[in-house]
C-alpha positions in Angstrom: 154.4 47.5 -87.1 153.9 47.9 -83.3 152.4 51.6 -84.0 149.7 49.5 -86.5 148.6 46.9 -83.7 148.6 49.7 -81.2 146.5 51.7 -83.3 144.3 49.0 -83.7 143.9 47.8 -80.3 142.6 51.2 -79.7 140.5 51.7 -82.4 138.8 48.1 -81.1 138.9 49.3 -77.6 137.0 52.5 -78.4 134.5 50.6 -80.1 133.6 48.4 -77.6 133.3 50.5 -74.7 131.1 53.3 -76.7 128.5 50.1 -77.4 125.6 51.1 -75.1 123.1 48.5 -74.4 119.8 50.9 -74.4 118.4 52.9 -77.4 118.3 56.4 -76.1 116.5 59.9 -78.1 116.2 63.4 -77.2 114.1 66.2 -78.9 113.6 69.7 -78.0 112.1 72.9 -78.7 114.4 75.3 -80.7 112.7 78.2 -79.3 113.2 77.4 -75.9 116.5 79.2 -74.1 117.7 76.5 -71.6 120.0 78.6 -69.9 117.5 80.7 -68.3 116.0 77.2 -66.5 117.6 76.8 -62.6 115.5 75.0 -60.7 112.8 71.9 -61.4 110.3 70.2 -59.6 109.5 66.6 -60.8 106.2 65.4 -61.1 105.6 61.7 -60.6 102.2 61.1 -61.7 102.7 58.6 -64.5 105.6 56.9 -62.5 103.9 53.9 -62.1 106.8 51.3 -60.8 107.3 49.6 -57.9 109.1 51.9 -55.1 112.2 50.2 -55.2 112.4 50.9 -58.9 111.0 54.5 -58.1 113.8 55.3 -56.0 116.5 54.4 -58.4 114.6 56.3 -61.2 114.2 59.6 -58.8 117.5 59.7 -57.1 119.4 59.2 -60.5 117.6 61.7 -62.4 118.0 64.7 -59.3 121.4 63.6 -59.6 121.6 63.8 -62.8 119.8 67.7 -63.2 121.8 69.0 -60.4 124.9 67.8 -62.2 123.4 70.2 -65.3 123.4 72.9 -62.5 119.6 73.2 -61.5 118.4 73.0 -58.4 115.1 71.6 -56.9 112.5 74.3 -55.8 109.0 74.7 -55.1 108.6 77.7 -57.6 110.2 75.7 -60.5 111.4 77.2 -64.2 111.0 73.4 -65.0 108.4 70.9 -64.4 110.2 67.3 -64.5 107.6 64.4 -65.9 108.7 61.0 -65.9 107.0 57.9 -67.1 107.9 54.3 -67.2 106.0 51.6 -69.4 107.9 48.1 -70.6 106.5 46.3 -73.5 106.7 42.4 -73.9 109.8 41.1 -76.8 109.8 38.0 -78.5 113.1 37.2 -80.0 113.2 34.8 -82.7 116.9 32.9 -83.3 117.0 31.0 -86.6 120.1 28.3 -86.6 120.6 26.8 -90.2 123.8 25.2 -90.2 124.8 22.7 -92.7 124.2 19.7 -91.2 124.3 16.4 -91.6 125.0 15.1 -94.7 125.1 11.5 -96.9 126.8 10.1 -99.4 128.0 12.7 -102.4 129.4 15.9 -99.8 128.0 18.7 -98.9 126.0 18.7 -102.3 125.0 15.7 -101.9 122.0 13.9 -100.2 121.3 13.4 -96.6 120.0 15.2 -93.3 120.0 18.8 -92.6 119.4 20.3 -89.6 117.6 23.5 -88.7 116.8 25.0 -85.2 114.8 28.1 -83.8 114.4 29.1 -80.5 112.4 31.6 -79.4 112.9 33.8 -76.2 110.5 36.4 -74.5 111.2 38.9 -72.2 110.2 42.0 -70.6 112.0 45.6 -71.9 111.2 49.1 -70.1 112.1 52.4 -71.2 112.6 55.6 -69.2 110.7 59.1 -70.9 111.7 62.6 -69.2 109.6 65.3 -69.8 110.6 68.9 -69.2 108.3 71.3 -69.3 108.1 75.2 -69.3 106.7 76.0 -65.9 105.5 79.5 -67.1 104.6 78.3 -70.6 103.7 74.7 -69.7 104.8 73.9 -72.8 107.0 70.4 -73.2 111.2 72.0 -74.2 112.8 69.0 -73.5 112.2 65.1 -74.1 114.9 61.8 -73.5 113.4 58.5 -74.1 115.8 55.3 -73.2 114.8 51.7 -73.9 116.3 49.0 -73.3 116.4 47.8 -69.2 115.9 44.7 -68.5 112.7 44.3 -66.4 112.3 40.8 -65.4 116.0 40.6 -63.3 116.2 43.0 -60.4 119.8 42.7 -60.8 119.9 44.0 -64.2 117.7 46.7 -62.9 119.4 48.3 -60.5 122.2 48.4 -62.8 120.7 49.8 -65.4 118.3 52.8 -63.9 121.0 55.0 -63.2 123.0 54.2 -66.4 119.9 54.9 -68.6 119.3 57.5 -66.6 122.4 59.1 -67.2 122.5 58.2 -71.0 119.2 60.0 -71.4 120.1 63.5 -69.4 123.6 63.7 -71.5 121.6 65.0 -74.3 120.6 67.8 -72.1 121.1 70.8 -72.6 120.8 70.0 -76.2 123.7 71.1 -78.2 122.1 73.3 -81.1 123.6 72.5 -84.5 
């Protein structure tokens, strides 16, 4: 019995801590041969955040590429593109619970009760371009949604974890 509720603590445990908060993607070109790319260069262009926020973004992502084993150089294999845009969210929470109710039961007649709220927010997302210096064609793409943009607390915990959820697809592992 103790094996069961072991078995299923874990099980539970496992399930909870894989749940990650942002909505990440990769694609990539099958043609390209990402073990010949060793050093990048990032290009921040289309960054358009505040420099705090640009900062966090930067530092995690070199991190995060030197971790893969490339190295920052002026004549790059890989051109690194990153972009930031946030888009406004409206979340609708419908409440219908039974109620109140008369005479007669829960069939019966009487009040019932029903209550929405509504919340709105601001959500970013992270896109990382790699690009083929000598080809300058795009090889490698990660997209992540799902920061929270209006709490500077929430941001500076999650740039770096988004950041790192969107490079662990890189390399891509080929099926």
């Amino acid at each position: 019995m103790k094996k069961y509720i072991f078995i299923l603590l874990a099980a539970a445990t496992l399930g909870l801590t894989s749940c990650s908060p942002f909505q990440v993607r990769s694609d990539y070109a099958e043609t390209a041969n990402f073990t010949t790319y060793k050093t990048y260069k990032i290009r921040i262009d289309d960054l358009k955040l505040n420099d705090i926020d640009k900062d966090r973004v930067l530092n995690e992502l070199s991190r995060q590429l030197q971790s893969k084993g490339l190295q920052s150089g002026e004549n790059p294999d890989l051109i690194v593109n990153v972009k930031a845009n946030h888009k406004k969210v409206t979340d609708i929470t419908n409440n219908s619970p039974y109620g109140m109710y008369g005479w007669g039961g829960p069939f019966g007649w009487g009040i019932g009760m029903s209550r929405t709220w509504t919340s709105n927010y601001n959500e970013g997302a992270l896109i990382v371009d790699l690009v083929d210096a000598k080809t300058n064609k795009l090889v490698w793409q990660g997209i992540g949604s799902g920061i929270s943009v209006d709490s500077p607390k929430a941001k500076q915990r999650q740039i770096p974890e988004i950041m790192a959820e969107i490079m662990k697809n890189y390399p891509p592992q080929r099926k």
